[in-house]
C-alpha positions as CSV (number, residue, x, y, z in Angstrom):
1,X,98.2,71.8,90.3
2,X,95.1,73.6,91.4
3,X,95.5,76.7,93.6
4,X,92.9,78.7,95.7
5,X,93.2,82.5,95.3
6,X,92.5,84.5,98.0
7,X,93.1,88.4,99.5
8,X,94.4,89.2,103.2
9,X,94.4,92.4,104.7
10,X,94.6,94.7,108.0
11,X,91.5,95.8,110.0
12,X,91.3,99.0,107.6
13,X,90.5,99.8,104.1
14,X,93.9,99.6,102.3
15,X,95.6,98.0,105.1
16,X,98.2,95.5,103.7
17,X,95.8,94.1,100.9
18,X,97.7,90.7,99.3
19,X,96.2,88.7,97.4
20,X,97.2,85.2,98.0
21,X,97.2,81.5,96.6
22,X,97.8,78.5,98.2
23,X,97.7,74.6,96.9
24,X,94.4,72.8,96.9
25,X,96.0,69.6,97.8
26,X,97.3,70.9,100.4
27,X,95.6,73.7,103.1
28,X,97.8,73.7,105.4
29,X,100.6,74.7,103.5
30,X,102.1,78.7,103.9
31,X,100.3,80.7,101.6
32,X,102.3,82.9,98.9
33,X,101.7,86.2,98.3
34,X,101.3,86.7,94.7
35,X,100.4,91.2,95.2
36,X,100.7,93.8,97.1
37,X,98.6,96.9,96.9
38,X,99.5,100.3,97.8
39,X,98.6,101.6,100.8
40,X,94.6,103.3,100.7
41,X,93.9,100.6,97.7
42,X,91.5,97.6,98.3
43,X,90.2,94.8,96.6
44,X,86.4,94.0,96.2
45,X,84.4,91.4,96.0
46,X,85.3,89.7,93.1
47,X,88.0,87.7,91.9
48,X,87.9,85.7,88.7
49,X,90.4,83.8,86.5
50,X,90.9,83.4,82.8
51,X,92.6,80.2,82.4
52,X,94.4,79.5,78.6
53,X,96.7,76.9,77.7
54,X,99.8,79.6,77.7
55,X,99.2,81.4,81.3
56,X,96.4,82.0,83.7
57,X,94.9,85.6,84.4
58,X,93.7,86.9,87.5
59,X,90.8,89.8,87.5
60,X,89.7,91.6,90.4
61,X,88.0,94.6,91.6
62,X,90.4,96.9,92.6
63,X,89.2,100.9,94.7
64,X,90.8,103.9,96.3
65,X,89.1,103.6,99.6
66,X,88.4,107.5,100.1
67,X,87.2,108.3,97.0
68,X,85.5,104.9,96.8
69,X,86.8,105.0,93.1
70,X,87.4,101.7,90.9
71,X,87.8,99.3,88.1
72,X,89.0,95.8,86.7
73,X,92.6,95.0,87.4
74,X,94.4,91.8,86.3
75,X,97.3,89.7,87.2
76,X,99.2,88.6,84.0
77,X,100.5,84.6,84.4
78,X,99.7,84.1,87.9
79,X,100.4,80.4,87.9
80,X,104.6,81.6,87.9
């Protein structure tokens, strides 16, 4: 089934950042939070997957939001 991946967060940087999926077929279903970050991290703008035949990787941009230091995180199997 396809999925839509997504983050949510508070009104601040590093505010209870998830990041999120939720059926295509179905909208209006209760998303499921797939991470949570630490408080003061953040994601970015980008979110990408790597999809093989044995699991499906999610990469995204990942920063400390005082420093405004980063780099490329990924989700290992984020279709379990």
């Amino acid at each position: 089934e396809e999925q839509v991946y997504f983050v949510r967060s508070g009104h601040a940087c590093g505010d209870g950042v998830r990041i999120m999926r939720l059926p295509l077929g179905d909208l209006g279903s209760t998303a499921q939070s797939i991470a949570t970050l630490p408080a003061g991290i953040d994601v970015g703008y980008q979110l990408s997957l790597d999809v093989r035949p044995e699991r499906l990787d999610l990469w995204f941009s990942r920063y400390r939001c005082g420093p405004d230091q980063g780099d490329i995180y990924r989700l290992r199997d984020v279709r379990t």
